[in-house]
N, CA, C and O atoms as a CHARMM CRD file, in Angstrom:
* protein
*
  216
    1    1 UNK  N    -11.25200-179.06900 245.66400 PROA 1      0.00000
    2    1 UNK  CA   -12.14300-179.93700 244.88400 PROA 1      0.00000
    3    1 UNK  C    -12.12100-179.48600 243.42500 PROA 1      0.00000
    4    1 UNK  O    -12.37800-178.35000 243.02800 PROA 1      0.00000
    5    2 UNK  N    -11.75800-180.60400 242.64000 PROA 2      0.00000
    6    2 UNK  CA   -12.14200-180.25200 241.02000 PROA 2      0.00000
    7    2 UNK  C    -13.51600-180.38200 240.46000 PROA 2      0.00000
    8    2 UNK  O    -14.22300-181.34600 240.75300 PROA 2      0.00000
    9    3 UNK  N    -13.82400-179.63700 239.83300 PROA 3      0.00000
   10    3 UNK  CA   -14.93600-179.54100 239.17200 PROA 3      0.00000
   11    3 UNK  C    -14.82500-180.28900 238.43000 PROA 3      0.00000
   12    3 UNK  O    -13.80700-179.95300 237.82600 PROA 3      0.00000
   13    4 UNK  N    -15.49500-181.87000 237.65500 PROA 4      0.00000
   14    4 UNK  CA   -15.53600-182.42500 236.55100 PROA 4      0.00000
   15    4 UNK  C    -16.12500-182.42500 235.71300 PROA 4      0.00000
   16    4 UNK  O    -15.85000-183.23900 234.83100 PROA 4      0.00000
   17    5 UNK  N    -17.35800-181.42800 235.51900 PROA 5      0.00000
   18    5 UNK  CA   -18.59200-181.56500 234.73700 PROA 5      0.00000
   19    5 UNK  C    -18.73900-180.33400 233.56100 PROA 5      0.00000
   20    5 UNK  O    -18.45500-179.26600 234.10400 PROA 5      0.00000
   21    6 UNK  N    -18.98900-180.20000 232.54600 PROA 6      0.00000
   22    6 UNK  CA   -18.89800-179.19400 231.58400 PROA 6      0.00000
   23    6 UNK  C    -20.45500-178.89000 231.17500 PROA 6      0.00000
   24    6 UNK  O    -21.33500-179.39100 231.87600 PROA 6      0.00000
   25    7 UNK  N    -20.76400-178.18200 230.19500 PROA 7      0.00000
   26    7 UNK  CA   -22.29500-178.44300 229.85400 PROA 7      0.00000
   27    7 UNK  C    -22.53000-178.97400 228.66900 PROA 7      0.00000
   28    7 UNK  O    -22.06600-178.90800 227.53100 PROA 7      0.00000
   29    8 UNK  N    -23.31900-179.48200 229.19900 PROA 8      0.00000
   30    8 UNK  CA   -23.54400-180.44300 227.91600 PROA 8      0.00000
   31    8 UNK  C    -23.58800-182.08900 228.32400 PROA 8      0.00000
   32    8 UNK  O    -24.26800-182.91500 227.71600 PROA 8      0.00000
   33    9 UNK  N    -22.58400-182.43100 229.65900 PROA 9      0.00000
   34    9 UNK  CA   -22.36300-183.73600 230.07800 PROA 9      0.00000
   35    9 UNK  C    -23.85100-184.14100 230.56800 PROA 9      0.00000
   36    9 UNK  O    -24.81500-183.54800 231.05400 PROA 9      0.00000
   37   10 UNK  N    -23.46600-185.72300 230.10700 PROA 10     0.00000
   38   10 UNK  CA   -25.21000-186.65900 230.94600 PROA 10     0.00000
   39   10 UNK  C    -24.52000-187.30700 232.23000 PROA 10     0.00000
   40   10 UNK  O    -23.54200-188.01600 232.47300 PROA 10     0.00000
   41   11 UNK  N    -25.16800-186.91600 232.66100 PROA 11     0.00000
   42   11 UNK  CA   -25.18400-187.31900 233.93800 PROA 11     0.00000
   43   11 UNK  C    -26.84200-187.97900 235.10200 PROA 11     0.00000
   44   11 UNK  O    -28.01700-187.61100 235.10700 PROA 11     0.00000
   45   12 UNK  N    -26.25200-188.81200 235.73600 PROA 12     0.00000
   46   12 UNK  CA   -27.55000-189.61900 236.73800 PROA 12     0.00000
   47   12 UNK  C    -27.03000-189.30400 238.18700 PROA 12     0.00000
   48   12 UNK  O    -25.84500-189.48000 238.47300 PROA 12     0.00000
   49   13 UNK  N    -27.98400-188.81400 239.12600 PROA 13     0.00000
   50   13 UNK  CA   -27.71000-189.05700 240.50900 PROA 13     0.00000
   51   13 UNK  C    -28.15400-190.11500 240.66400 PROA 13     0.00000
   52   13 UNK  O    -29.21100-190.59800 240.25900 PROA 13     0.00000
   53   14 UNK  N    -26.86600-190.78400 241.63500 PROA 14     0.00000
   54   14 UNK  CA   -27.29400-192.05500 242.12300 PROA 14     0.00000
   55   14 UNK  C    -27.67000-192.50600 243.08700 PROA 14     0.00000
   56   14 UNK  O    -27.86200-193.62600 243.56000 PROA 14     0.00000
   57   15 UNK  N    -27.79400-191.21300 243.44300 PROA 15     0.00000
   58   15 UNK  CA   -29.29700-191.31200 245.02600 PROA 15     0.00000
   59   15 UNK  C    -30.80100-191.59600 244.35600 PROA 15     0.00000
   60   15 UNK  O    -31.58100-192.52500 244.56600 PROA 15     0.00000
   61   16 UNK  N    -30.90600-190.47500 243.49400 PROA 16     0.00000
   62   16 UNK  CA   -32.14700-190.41900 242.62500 PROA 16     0.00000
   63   16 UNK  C    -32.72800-191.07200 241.14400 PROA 16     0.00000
   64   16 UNK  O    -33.28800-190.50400 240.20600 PROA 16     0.00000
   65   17 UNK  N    -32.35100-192.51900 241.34200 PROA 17     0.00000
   66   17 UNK  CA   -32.34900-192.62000 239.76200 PROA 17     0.00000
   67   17 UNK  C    -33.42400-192.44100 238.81400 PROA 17     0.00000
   68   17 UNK  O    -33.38400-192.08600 237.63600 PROA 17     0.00000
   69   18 UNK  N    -34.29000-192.72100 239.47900 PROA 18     0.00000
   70   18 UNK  CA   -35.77200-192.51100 239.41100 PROA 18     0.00000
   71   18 UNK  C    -35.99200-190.90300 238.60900 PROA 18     0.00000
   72   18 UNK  O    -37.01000-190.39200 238.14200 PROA 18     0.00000
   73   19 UNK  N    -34.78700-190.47600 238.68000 PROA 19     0.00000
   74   19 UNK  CA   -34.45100-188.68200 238.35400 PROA 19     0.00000
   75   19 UNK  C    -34.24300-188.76800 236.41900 PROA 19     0.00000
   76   19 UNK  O    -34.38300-187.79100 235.68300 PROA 19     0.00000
   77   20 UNK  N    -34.02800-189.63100 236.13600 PROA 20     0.00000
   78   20 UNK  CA   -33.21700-189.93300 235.00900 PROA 20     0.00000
   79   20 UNK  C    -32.13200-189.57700 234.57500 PROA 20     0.00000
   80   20 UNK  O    -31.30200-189.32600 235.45000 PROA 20     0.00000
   81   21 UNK  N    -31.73600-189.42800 233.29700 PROA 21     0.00000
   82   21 UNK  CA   -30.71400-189.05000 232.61800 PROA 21     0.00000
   83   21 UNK  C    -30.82300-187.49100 232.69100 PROA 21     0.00000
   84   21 UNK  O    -31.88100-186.89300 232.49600 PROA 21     0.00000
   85   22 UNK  N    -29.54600-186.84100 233.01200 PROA 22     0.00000
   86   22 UNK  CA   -29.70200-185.40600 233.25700 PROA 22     0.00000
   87   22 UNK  C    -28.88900-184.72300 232.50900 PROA 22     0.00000
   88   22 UNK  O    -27.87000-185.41000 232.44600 PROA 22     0.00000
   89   23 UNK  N    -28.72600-183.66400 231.83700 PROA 23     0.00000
   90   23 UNK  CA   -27.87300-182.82300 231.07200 PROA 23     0.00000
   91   23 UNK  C    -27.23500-181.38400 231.56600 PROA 23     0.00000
   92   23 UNK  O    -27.49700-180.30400 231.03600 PROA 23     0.00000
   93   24 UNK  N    -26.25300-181.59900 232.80300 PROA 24     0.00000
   94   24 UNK  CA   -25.58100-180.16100 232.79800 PROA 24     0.00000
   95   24 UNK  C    -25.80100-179.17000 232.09900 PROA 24     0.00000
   96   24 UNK  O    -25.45700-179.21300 230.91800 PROA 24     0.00000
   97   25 UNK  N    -26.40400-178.05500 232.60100 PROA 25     0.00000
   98   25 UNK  CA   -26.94000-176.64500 231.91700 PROA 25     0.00000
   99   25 UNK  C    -25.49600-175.66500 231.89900 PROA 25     0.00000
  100   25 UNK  O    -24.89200-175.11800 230.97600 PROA 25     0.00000
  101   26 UNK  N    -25.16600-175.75900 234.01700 PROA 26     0.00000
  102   26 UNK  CA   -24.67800-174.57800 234.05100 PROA 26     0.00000
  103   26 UNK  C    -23.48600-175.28000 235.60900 PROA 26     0.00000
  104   26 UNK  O    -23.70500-176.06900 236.52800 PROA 26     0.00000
  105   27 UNK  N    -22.29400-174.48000 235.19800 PROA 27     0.00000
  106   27 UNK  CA   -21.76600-174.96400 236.85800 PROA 27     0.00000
  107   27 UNK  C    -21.08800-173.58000 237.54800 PROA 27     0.00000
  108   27 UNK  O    -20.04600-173.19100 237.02000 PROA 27     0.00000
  109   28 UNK  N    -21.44200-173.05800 238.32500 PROA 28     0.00000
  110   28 UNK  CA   -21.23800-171.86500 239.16800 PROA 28     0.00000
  111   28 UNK  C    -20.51000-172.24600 240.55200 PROA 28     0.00000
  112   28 UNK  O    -21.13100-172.25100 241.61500 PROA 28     0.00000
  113   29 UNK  N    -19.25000-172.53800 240.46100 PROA 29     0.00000
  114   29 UNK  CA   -18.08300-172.89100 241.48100 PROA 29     0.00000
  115   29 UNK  C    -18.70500-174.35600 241.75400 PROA 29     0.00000
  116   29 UNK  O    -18.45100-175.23100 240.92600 PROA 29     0.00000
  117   30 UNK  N    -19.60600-174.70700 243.01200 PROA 30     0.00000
  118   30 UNK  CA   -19.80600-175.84800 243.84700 PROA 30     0.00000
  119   30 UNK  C    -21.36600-176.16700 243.19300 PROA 30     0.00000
  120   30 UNK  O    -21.98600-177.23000 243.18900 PROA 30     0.00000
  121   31 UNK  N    -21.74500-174.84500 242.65100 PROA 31     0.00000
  122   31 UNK  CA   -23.56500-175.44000 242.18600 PROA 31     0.00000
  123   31 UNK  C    -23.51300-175.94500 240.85000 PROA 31     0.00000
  124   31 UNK  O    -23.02900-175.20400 239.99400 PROA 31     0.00000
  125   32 UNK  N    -23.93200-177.09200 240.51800 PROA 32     0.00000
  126   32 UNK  CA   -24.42700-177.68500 239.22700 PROA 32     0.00000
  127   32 UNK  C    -25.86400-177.59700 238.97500 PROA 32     0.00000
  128   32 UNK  O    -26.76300-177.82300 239.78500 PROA 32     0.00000
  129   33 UNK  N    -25.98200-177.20300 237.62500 PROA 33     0.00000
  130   33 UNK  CA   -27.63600-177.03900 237.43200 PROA 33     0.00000
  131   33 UNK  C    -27.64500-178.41800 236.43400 PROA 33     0.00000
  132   33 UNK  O    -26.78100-178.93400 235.72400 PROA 33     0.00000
  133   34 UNK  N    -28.78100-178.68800 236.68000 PROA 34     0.00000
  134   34 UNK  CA   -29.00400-180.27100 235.49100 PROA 34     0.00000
  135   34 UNK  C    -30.46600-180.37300 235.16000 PROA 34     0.00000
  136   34 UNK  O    -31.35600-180.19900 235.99100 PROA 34     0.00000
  137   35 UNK  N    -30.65700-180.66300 233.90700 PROA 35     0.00000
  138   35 UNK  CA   -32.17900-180.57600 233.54800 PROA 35     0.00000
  139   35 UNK  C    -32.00700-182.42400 233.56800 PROA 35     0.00000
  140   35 UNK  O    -31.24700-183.23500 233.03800 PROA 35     0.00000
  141   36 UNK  N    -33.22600-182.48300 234.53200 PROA 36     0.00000
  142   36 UNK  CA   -33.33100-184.00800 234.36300 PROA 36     0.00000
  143   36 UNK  C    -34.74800-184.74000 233.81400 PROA 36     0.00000
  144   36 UNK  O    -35.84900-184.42900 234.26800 PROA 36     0.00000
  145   37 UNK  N    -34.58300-185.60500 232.92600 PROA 37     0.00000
  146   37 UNK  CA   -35.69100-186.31400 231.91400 PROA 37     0.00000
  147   37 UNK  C    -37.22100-186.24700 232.84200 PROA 37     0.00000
  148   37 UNK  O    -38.26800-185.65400 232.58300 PROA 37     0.00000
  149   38 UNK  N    -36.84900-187.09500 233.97700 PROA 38     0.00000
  150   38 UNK  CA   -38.28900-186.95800 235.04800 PROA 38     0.00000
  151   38 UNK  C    -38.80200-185.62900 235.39100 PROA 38     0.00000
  152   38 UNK  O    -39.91900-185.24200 235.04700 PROA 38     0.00000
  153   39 UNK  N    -37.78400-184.78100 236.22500 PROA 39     0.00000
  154   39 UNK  CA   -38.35600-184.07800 237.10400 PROA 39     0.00000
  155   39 UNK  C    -37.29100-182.65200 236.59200 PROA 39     0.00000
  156   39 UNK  O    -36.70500-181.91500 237.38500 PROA 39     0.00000
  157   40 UNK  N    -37.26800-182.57600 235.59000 PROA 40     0.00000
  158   40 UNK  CA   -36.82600-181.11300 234.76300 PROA 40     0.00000
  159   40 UNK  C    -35.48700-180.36500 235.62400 PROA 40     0.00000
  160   40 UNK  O    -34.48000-181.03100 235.86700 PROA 40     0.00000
  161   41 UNK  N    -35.56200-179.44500 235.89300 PROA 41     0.00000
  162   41 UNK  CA   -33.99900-178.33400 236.53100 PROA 41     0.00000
  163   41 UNK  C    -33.90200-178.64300 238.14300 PROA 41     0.00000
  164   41 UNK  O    -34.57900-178.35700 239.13100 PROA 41     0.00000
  165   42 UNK  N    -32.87000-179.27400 237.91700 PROA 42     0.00000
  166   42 UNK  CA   -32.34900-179.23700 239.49800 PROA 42     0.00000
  167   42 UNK  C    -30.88100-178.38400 239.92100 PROA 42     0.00000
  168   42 UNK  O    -30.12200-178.42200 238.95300 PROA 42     0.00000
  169   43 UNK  N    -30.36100-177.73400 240.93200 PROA 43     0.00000
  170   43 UNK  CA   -29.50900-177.23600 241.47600 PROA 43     0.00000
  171   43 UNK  C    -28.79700-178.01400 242.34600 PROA 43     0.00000
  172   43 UNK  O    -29.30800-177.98500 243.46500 PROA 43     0.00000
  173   44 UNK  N    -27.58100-178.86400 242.25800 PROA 44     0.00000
  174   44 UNK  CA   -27.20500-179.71900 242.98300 PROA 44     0.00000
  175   44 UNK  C    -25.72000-178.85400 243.64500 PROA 44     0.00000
  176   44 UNK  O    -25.00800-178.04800 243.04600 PROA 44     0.00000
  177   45 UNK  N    -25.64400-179.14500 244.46600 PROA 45     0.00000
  178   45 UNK  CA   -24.58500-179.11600 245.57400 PROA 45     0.00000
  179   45 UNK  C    -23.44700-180.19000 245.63000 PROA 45     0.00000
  180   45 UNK  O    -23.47100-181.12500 246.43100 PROA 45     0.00000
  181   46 UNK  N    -22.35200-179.96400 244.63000 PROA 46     0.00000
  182   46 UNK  CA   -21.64700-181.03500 244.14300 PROA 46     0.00000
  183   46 UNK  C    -20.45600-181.19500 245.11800 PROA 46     0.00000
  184   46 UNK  O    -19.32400-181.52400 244.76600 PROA 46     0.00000
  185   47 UNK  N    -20.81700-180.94200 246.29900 PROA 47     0.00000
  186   47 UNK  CA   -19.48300-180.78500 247.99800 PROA 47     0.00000
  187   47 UNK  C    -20.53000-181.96600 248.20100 PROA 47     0.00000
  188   47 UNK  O    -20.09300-183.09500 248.42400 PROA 47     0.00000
  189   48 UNK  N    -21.75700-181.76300 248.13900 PROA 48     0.00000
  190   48 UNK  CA   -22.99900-182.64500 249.42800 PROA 48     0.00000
  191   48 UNK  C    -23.40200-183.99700 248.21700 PROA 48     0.00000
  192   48 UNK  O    -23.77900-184.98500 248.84600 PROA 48     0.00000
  193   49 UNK  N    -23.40100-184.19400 246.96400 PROA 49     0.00000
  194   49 UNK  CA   -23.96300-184.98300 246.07900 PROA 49     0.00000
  195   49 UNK  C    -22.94800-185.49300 245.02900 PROA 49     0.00000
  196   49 UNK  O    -22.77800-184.49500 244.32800 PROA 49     0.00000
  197   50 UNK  N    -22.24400-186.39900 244.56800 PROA 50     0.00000
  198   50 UNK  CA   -21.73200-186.77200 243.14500 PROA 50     0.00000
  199   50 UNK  C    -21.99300-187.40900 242.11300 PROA 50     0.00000
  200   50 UNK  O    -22.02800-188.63200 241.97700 PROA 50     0.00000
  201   51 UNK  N    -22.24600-186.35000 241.11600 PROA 51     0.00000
  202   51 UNK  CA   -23.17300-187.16300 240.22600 PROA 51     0.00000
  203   51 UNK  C    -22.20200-188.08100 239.16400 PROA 51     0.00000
  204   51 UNK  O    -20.99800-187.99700 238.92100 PROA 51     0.00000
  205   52 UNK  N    -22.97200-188.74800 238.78100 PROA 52     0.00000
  206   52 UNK  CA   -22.37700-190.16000 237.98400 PROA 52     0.00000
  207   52 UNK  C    -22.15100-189.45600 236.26300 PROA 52     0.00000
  208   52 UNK  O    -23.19300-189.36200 235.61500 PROA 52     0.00000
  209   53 UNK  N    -20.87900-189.00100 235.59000 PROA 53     0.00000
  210   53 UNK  CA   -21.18300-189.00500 234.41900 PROA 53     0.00000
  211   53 UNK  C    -21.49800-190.87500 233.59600 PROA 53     0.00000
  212   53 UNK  O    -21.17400-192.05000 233.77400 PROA 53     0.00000
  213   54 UNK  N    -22.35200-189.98200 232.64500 PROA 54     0.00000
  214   54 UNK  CA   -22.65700-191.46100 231.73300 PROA 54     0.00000
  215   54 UNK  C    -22.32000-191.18300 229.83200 PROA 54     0.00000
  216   54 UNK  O    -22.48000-192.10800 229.03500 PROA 54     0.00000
């Protein structure tokens, strides 16, 4: 699996949109961290979730 995400990228889960617009902090192999507009730092599991760059 390639990693596509750098920091700095916006990104939306599109399970959660309700999550808002999110900004890649940090990516540690498979974990993405994302501060998102609604609901602040999340740790996503980018094997189990793909987030949408925007």
């Amino acid at each position: 699996m390639f990693v596509e995400y750098e920091p700095g990228d916006k990104v939306i889960n599109p399970s959660k949109k309700d999550w808002g617009i999110g900004q890649v902090q940090s990516i540690i192999k498979y974990k993405v961290t994302v501060n998102f507009e609604n609901v602040g730092k999340k740790v996503i599991d980018i094997r189990n979730l793909e987030l949408e760059k925007i």
